[in-house]
C-alpha positions as CSV (number, residue, x, y, z in Angstrom):
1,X,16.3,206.1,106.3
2,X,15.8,202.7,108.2
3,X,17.8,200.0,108.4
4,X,15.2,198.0,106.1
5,X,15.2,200.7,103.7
6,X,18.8,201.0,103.9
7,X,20.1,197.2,103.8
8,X,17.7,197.0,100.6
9,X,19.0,199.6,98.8
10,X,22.9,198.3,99.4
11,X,22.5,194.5,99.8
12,X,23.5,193.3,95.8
13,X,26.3,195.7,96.0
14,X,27.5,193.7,99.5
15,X,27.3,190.8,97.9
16,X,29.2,191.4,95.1
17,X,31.8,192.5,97.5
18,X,31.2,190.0,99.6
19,X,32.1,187.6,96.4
20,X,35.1,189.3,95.3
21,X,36.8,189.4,98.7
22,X,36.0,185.5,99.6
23,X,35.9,184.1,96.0
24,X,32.6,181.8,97.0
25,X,29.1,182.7,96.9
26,X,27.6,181.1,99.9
27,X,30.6,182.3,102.0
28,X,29.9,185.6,100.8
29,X,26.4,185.0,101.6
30,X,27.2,183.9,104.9
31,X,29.3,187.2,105.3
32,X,27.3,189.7,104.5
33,X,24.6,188.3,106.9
34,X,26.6,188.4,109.3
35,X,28.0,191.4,109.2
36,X,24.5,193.1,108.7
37,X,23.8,191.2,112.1
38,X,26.6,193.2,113.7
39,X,25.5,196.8,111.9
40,X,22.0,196.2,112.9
41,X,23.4,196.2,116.2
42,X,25.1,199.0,116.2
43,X,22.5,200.9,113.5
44,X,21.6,204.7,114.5
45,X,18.9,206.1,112.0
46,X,21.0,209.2,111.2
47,X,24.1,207.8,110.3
48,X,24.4,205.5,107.0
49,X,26.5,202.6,108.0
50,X,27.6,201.7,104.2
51,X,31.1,202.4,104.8
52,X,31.3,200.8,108.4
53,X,29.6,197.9,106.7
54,X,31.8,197.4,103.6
55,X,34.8,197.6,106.7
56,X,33.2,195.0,108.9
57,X,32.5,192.6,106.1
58,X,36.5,193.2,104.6
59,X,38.3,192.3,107.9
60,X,35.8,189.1,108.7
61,X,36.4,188.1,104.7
62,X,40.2,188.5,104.9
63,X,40.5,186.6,108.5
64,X,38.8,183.4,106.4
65,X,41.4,183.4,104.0
């Protein structure tokens, strides 16, 4: 799976996340960009970063409360 392929297929459901854990939807915009900044970086095509990403994207959303 790419990283296209994979962000696709898990973006709405970061959102949502994204939404529930900073209460505003351009914040939550403007986290999950972010953090798929930092996973691209970090992106290797056999592991699935879903769980790494859903981590990143908690700690930076809790740090803005």
């Amino acid at each position: 799976m790419t990283y296209e392929e994979s962000t696709r297929s898990r973006l709405q459901a970061l959102l949502r996340y994204a939404l529930m854990l900073t209460g505003d939807p351009h914040t939550a915009q403007d986290l999950v960009q972010e953090t798929m900044i930092r996973v691209q970086l970090k992106w290797r095509p056999h592991v699935l970063p879903v769980g790494h990403t859903r981590r990143s994207g908690a700690f930076r959303g809790a740090a803005r409360r």
